[in-house]
Structure formats: C-alpha cells, structure tokens
N, C-alpha and C positions, 0 to 999 in steps of 0.2 A: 877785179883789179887788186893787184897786193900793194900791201904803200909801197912808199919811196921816201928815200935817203936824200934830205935835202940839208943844204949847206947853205951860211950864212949870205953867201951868194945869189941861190935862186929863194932864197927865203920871198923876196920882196914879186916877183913873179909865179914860184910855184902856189903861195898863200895868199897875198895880201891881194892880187890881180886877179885869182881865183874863179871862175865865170859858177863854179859851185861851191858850197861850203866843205871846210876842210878842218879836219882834226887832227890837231898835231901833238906829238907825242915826244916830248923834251926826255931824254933819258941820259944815261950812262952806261960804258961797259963794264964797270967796276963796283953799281947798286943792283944788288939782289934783287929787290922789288922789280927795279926795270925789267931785267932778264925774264922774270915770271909774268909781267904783263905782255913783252911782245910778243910770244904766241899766239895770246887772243886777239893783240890789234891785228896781226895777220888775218888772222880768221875772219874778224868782223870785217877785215877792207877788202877781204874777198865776199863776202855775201852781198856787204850795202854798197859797195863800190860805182853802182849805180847813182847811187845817193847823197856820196860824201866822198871827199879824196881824203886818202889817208898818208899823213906824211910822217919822217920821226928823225929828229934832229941832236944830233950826238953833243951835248955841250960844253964836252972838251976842246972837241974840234973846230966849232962852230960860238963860241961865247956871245956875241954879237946883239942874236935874239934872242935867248933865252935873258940878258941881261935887260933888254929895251920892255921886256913884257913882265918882266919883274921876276922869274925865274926863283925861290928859294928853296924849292924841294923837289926832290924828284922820284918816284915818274911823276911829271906834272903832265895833263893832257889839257892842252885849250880848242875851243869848238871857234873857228871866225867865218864869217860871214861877210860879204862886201868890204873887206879889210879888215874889217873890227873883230875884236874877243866876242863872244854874247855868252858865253858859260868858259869855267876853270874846274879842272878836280886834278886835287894834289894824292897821290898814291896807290898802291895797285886796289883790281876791284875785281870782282867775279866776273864773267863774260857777260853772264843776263845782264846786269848791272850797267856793265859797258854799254849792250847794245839797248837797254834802253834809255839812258843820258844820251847818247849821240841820237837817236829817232825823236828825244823829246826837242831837242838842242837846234835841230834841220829841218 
C-alpha cells in the first residue's frame, strides 16, 4: 500500500478513526528536505503497509492539522495510534532509520 494524500478534511477519519496506527508526514512542496524524504516514506508504505498506513498532508493546502498538533518544522513525521501522537521526528532521516522508528513506534 503507498500512502495517501490526506486533506484537512479526511484528517479526522483517515488518522484519528484509524482501526491501525498511521504515520503521518506533514510536508511542503517548496522544503528540500521534504522532497528527499518522500521517496522513502513511499518505499516504506509499501513494505510495512501491512502494518502502518502511511498518509502525507501538504500544509499549505491543508493548515488545519498541522496547526492543532503543533506543526513548526518540516518534514515533521508524527506516529498516532487510537487518535493520539505516541512518537514525533522533525526532519529528514535515512530509510533504515525511518523504518526502524516506525517498527519501534507500532
């Protein structure tokens, strides 16, 4: 499963309703960093997609959540679970790296 493009709309159903834990990836089109991490979250939401839903929320378009979760830097990725945060990492990171926060996180 590759993530998905959620909007301040489905925020509250595709994440917070979540019947599994979801890691969400607050980005921009306009931050470097983001651009170099979403390849990997691609990658990763196809291997563990079994395990985790992987969503990524534009915060131009969408200001809403990224405001409510406290948002200051980006790429910010938050891990939630039954609605809640339980882990944050603000900026890009090696794929190993990524895949093991999110296996530690789920």
């Amino acid at each position: 499963m590759s993530s998905v493009a959620v909007s301040d709309d489905q925020f509250e159903a595709e994440v917070l309703q979540s019947d599994m834990p979801v890691m969400v990836d607050f980005w921009a089109e306009w931050c470097g960093p983001c651009k170099a991490l979403s390849p990997l979250v691609d990658e990763v939401a196809n291997e563990m997609g079994d395990k985790v839903k992987i969503v990524k929320v534009n915060i131009d378009e969408n200001p809403e959540a990224p405001t409510k979760y406290g948002v200051r830097g980006i790429p910010t990725l938050m891990i939630f679970k039954g609605g809640q945060v339980v882990d944050t990492r603000v900026g890009g990171m090696p794929k190993s790296q990524l895949t093991e926060w999110i296996e530690g996180a789920v």
